[in-house]
MARTI-397153 format. One record per residue: x, y, z of N, C-alpha, C in turn; residue in three letters. Coordinates in steps of 0.05 Angstrom, whole numbers, plus 5000, padded with zeros to 4 digits. Example, Ala and Ser with C-alpha at 12.3 -4.5 7.8 and 13.67 -1.06 7.14 Angstrom:
REM residues 2
n.px;n.py;n.pz;ca.px;ca.py;ca.pz;c.px;c.py;c.pz;code
5264;4886;5156;5246;4910;5156;5264;4934;5156;Ala
5257;4955;5142;5273;4979;5143;5258;5001;5157;Ser
END
This chain:
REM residues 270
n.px;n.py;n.pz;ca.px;ca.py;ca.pz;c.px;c.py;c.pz;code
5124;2884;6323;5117;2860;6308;5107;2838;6327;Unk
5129;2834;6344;5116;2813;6367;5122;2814;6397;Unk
5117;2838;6407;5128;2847;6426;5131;2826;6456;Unk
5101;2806;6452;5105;2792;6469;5105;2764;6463;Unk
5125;2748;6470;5122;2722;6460;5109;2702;6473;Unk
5094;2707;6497;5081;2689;6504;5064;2705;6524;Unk
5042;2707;6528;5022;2722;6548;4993;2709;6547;Unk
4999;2706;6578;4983;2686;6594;4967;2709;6611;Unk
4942;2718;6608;4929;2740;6624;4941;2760;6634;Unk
4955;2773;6653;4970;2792;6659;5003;2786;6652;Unk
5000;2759;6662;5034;2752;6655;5049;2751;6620;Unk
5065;2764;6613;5077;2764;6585;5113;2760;6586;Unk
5120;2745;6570;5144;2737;6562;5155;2750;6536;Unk
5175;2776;6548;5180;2802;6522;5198;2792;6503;Unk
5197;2787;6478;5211;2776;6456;5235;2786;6466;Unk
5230;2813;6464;5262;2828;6467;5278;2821;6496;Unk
5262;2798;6512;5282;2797;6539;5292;2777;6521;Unk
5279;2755;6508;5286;2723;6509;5312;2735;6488;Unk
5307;2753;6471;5336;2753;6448;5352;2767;6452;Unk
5351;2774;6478;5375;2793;6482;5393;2771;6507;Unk
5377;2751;6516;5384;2731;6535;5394;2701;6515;Unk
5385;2700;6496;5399;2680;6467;5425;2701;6457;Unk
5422;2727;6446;5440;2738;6442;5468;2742;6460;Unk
5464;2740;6499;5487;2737;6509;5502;2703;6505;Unk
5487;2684;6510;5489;2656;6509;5502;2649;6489;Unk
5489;2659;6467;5516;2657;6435;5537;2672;6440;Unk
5531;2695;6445;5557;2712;6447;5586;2700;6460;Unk
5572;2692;6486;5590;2671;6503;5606;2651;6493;Unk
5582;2628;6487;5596;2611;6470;5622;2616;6446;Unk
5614;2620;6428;5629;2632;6413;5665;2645;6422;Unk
5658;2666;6452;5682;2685;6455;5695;2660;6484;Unk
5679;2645;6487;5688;2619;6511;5716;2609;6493;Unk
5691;2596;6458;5713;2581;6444;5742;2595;6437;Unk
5737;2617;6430;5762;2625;6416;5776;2635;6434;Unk
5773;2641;6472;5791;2650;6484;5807;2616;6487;Unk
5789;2592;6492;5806;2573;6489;5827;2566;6475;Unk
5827;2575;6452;5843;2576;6427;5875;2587;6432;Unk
5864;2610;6442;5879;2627;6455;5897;2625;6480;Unk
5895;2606;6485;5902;2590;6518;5896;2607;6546;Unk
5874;2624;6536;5857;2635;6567;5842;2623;6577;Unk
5841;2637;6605;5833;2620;6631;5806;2622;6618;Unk
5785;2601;6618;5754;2604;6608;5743;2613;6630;Unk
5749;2610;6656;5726;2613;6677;5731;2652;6681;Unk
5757;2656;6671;5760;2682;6675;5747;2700;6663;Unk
5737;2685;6635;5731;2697;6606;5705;2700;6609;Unk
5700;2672;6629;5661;2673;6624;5655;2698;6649;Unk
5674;2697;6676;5657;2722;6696;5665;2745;6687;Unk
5691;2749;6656;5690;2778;6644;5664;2788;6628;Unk
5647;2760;6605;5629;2763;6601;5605;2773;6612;Unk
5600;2763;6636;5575;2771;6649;5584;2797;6663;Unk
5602;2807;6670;5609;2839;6687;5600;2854;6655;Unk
5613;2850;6633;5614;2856;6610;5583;2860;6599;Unk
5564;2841;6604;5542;2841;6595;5524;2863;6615;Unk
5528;2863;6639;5521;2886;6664;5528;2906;6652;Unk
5547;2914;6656;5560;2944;6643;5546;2946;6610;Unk
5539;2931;6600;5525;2938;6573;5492;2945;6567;Unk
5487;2933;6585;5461;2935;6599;5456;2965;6606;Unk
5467;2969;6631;5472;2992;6634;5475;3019;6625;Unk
5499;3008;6611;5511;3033;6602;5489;3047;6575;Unk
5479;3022;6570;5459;3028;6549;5440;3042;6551;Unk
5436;3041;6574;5401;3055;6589;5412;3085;6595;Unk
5440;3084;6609;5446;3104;6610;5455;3132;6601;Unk
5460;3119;6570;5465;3132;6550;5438;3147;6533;Unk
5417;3131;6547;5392;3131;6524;5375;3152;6552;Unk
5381;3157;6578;5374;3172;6594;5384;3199;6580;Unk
5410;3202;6578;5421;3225;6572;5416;3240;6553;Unk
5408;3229;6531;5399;3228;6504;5370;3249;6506;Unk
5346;3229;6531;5326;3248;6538;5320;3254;6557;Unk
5348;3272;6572;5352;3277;6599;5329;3298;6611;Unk
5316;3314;6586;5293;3330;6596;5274;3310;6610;Unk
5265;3298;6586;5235;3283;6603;5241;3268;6624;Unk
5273;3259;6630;5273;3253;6653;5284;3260;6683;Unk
5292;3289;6670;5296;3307;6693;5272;3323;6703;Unk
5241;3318;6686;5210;3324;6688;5207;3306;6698;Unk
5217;3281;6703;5202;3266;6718;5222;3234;6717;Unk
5232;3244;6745;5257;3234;6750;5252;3205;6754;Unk
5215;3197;6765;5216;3174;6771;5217;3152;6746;Unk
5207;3170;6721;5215;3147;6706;5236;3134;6700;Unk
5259;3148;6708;5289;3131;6708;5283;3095;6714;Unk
5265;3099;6736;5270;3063;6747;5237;3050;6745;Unk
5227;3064;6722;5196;3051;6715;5197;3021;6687;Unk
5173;3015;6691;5181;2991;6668;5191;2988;6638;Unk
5181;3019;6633;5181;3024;6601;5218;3020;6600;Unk
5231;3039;6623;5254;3042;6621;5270;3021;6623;Unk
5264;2999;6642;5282;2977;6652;5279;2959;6622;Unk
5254;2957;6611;5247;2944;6590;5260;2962;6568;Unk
5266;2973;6564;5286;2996;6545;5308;2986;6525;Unk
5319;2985;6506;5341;2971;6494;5360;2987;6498;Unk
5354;3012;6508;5380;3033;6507;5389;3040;6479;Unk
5413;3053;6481;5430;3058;6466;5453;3043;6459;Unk
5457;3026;6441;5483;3002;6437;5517;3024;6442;Unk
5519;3040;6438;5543;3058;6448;5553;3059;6468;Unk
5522;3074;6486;5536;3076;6519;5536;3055;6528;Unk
5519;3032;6519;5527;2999;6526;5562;2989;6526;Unk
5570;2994;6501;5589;2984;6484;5616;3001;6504;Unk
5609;3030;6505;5636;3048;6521;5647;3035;6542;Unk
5615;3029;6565;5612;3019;6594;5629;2992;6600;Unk
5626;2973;6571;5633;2950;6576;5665;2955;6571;Unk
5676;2963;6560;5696;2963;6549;5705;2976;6570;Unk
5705;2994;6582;5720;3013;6610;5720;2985;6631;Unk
5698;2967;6632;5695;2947;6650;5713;2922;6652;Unk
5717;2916;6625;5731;2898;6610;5760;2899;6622;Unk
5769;2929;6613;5790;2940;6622;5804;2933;6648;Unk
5786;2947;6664;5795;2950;6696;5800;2918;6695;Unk
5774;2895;6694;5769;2869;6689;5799;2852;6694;Unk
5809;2858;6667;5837;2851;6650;5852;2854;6669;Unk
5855;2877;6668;5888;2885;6688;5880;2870;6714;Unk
5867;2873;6725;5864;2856;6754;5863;2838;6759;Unk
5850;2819;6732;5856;2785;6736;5886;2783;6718;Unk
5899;2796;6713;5920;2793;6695;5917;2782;6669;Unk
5892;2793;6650;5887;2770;6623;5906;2793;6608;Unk
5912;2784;6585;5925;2804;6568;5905;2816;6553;Unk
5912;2846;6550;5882;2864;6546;5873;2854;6507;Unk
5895;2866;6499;5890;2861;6471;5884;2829;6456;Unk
5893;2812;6477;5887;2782;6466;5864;2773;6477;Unk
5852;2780;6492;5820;2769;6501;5807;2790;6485;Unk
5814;2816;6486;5793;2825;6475;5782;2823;6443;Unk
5810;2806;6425;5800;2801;6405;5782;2773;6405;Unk
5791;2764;6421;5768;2737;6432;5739;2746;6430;Unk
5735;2773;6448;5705;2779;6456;5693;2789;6425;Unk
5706;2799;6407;5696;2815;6389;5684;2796;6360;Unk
5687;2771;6357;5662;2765;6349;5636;2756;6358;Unk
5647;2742;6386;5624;2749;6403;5611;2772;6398;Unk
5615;2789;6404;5597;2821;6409;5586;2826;6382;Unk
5592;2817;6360;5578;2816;6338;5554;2814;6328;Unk
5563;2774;6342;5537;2755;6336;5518;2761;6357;Unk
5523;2772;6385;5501;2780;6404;5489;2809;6398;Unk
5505;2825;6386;5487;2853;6367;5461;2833;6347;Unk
5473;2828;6332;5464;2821;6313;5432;2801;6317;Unk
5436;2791;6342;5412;2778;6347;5401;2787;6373;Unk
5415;2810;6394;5398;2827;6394;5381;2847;6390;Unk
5385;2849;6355;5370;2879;6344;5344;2854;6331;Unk
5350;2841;6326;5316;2813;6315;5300;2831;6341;Unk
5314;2825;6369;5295;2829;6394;5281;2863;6385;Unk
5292;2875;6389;5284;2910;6383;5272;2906;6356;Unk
5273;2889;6334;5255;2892;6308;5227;2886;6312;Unk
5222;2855;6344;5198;2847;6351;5192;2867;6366;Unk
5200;2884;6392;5189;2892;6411;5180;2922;6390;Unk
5192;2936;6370;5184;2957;6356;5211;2989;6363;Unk
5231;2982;6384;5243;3004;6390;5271;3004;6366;Unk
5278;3021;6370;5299;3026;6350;5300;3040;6328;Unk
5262;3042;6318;5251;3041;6292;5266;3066;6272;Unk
5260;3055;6251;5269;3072;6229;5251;3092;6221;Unk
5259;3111;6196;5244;3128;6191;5227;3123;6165;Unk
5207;3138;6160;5179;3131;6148;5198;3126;6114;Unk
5185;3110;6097;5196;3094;6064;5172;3086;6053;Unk
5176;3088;6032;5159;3075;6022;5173;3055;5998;Unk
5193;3051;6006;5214;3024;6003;5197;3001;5995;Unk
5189;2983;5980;5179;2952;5979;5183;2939;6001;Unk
5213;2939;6018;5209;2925;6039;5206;2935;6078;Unk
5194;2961;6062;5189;2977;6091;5170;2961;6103;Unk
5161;2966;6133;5152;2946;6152;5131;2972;6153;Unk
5111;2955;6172;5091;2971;6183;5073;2958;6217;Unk
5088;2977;6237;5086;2960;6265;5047;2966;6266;Unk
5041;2942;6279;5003;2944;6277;5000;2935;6310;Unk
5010;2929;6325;5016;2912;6350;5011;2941;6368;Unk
4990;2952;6391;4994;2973;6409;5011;2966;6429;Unk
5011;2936;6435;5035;2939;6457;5058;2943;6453;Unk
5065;2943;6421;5090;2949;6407;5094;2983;6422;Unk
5074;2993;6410;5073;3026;6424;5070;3031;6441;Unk
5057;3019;6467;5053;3023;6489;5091;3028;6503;Unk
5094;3000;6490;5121;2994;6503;5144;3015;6489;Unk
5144;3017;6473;5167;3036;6454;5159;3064;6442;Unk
5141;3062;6436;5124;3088;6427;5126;3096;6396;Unk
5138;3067;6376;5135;3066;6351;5107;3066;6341;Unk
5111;3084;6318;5082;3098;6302;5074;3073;6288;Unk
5045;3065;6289;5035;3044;6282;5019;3063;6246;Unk
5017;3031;6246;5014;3035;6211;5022;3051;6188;Unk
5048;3063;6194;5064;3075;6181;5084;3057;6169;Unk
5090;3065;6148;5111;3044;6133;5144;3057;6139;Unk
5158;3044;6156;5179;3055;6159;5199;3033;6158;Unk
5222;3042;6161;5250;3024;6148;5253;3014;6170;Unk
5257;2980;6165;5273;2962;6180;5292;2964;6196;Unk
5304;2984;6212;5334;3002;6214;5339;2982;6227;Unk
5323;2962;6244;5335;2941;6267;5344;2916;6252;Unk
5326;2911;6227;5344;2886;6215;5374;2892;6195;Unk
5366;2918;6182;5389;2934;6167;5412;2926;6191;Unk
5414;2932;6218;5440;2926;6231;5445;2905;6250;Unk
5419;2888;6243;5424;2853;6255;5431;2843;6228;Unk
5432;2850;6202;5452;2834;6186;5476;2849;6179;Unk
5485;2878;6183;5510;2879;6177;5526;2872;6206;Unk
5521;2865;6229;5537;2849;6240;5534;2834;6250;Unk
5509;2815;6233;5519;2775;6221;5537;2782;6201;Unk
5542;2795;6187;5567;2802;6169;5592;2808;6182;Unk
5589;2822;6192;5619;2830;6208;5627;2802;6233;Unk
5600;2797;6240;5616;2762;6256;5625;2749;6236;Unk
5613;2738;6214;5620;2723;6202;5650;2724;6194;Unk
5655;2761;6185;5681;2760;6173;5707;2760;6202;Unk
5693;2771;6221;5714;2766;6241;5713;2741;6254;Unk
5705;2724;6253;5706;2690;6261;5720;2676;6244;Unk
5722;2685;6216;5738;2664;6195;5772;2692;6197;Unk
5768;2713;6199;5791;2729;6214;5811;2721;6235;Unk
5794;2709;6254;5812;2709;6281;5822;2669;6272;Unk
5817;2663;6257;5827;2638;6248;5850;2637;6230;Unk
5862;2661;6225;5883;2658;6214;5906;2678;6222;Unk
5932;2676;6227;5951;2692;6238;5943;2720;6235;Unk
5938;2737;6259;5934;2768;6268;5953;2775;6289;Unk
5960;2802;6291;5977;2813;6323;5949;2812;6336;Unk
5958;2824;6358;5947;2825;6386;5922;2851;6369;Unk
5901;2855;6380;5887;2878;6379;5880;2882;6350;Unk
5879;2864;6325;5871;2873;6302;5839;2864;6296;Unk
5832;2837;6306;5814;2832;6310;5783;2853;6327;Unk
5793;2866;6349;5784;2886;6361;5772;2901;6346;Unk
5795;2914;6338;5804;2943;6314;5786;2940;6290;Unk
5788;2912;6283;5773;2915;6260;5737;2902;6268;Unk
5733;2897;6295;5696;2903;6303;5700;2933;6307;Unk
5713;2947;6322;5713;2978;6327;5707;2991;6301;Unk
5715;2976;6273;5719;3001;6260;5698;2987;6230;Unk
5694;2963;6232;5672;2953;6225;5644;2962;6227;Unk
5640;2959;6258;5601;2955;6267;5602;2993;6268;Unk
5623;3004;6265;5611;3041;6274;5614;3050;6251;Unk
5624;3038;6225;5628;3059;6194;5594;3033;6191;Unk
5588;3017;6196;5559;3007;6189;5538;3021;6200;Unk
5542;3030;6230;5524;3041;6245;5520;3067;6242;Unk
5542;3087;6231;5543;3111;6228;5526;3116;6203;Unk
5527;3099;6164;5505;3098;6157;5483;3086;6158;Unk
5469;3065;6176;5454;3058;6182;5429;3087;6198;Unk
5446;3102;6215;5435;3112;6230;5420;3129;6216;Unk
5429;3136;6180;5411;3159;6162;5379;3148;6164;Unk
5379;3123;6174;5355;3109;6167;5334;3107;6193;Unk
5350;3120;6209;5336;3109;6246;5317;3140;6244;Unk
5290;3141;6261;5285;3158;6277;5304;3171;6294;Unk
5300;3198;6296;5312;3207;6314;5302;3239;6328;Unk
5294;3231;6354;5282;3251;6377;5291;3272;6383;Unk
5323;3262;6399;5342;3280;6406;5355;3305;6387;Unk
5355;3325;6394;5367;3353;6375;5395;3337;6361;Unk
5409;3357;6343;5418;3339;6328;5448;3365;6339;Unk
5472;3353;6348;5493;3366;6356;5514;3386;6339;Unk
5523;3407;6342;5541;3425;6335;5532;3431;6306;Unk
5508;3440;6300;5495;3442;6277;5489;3426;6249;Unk
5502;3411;6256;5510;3389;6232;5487;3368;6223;Unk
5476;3350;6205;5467;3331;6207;5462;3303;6217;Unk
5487;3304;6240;5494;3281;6250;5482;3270;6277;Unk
5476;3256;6282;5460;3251;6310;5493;3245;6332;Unk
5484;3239;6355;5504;3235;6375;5511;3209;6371;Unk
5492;3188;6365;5506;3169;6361;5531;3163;6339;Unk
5513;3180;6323;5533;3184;6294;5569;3196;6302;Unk
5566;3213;6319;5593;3229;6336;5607;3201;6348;Unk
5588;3179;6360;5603;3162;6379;5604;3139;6364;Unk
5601;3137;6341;5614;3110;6322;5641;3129;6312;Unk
5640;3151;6304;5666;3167;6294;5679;3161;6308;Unk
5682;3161;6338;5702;3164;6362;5705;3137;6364;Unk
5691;3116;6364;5694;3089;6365;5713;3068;6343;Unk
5704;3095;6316;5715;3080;6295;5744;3087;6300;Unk
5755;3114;6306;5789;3119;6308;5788;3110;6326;Unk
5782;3100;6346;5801;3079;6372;5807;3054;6350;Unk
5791;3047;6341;5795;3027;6325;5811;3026;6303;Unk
5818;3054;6294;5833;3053;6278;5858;3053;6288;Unk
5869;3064;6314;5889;3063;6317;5899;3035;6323;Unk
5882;3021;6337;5881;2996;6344;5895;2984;6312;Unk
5888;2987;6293;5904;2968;6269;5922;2979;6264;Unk
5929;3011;6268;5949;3018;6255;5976;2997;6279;Unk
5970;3007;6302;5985;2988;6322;5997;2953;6308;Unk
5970;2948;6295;5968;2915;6305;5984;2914;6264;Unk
5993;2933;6260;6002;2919;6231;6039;2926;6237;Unk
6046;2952;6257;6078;2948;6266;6090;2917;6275;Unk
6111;2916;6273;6126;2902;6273;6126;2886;6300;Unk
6119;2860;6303;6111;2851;6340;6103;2823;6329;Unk
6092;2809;6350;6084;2780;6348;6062;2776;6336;Unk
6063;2767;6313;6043;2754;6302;6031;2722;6307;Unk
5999;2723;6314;5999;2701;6339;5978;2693;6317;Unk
5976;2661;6314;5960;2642;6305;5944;2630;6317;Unk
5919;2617;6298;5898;2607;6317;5908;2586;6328;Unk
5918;2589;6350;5929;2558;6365;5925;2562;6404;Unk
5930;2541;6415;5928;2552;6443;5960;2556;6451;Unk
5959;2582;6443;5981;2592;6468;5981;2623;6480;Unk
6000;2631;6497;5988;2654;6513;5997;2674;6496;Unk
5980;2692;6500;5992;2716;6485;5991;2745;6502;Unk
6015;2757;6509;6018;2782;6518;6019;2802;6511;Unk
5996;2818;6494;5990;2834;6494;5972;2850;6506;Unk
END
């Protein structure tokens, strides 16, 4: 749609950098405020953010290597070429990476794991959510062909140059379909974490939220990669399942019997 938002002769300014760089900045904001709430250290919260945002980055590209490990075991140098670095990845192996990061993170500065991390999780919502706008302009992500009323149709070559979405085909929105179900899921977990929860329910319920959305969302995505253990399911579809029971266990945890902690500033050890 608008792959580049500003291009000056050779030089261009990629929609999808600027909203995925607005999408960490809210994200922040937002998981700054409510670790305050919380009575965590903020400076701790903001250098968990940015390790957090690295590892998502990452993990994302890395996941989305694996995905088409042929073409790039044919040609290994594209691993570190522009199409790739410019890449949105995969939101999963993003999402795994950060969370293993988070982890180590926690225990080593001593934050309590389950009480920041329900801090981060409307964050990580509202920064999904406005960075899939970015992947709706740049054209990656794309959905599959509709002839839906409100199917899209990418006309932009640098859209394809850069992503390799099929131009003038009418295909489904799949990137706004899951930048509003989680402005939905922030919304409901921000007016959530405002009222008495245990430790880790807040989490539990983005874990088990954004992957039963993403898992049908994904009926609607393109998809390249062979499809695993004969089934109709893509891999991503496998890694919201596994995402969604961490998460579930996460509530079954957070509804036993333990401290129930209110939006107020004090510490919480879990």
């Amino acid at each position: 749609m608008l792959p580049k938002l500003i291009s000056i002769g050779s030089f261009y300014l990629p929609t999808y950098g600027v909203m995925v760089a607005l999408a960490f900045l809210a994200g922040l904001a937002i998981t700054v405020k409510l670790a305050r709430r919380k009575g965590l250290n903020a400076e701790l919260v903001t250098n968990l953010a940015v390790y957090v945002a690295l590892a998502g980055m990452l993990g994302a590209k890395i996941l989305m290597i694996v995905f088409d490990w042929r073409r790039y075991m044919a040609n290994p140098s594209d691993i570190f070429s522009v199409a790739t670095l410019q890449a949105a990845g995969v939101f999963q192996g993003g999402l795994i990476l950060a969370l293993v990061t988070a982890i180590v993170y926690m225990r080593k500065q001593g934050l309590p794991l389950l009480g920041t991390s329900d801090a981060f999780a409307p964050g990580l919502a509202l920064g999904h959510a406005i960075g899939k706008v970015g992947c709706f302009a740049a054209g990656c992500c794309w959905g599959t062909e509709s002839n839906l009323p409100w199917a899209v149709k990418f006309h932009d070559p640098a859209a394809y140059a850069l992503t390799g979405v099929p131009l003038e085909i009418a295909l489904h929105p799949a990137q706004l379909y899951e930048s509003g179900a989680e402005a939905l899921v922030f919304g409901f977990l921000y007016w959530r974490f405002g009222k008495q929860h245990a430790p880790g329910q807040i989490i539990g319920l983005y874990l088990v939220l954004s992957s039963v959305l993403r898992f049908f969302i994904e009926f609607t995505r393109n998809h390249e990669q062979a499809l695993p253990f004969g089934l109709p399911l893509s891999i991503t579809q496998w890694i919201a399942i596994g995402l969604a029971a961490v998460g579930a266990v996460l509530l079954v945890r957070a509804r036993r019997p333990q401290g129930i902690v209110a939006n107020t500033k004090q510490p919480v050890h879990a």
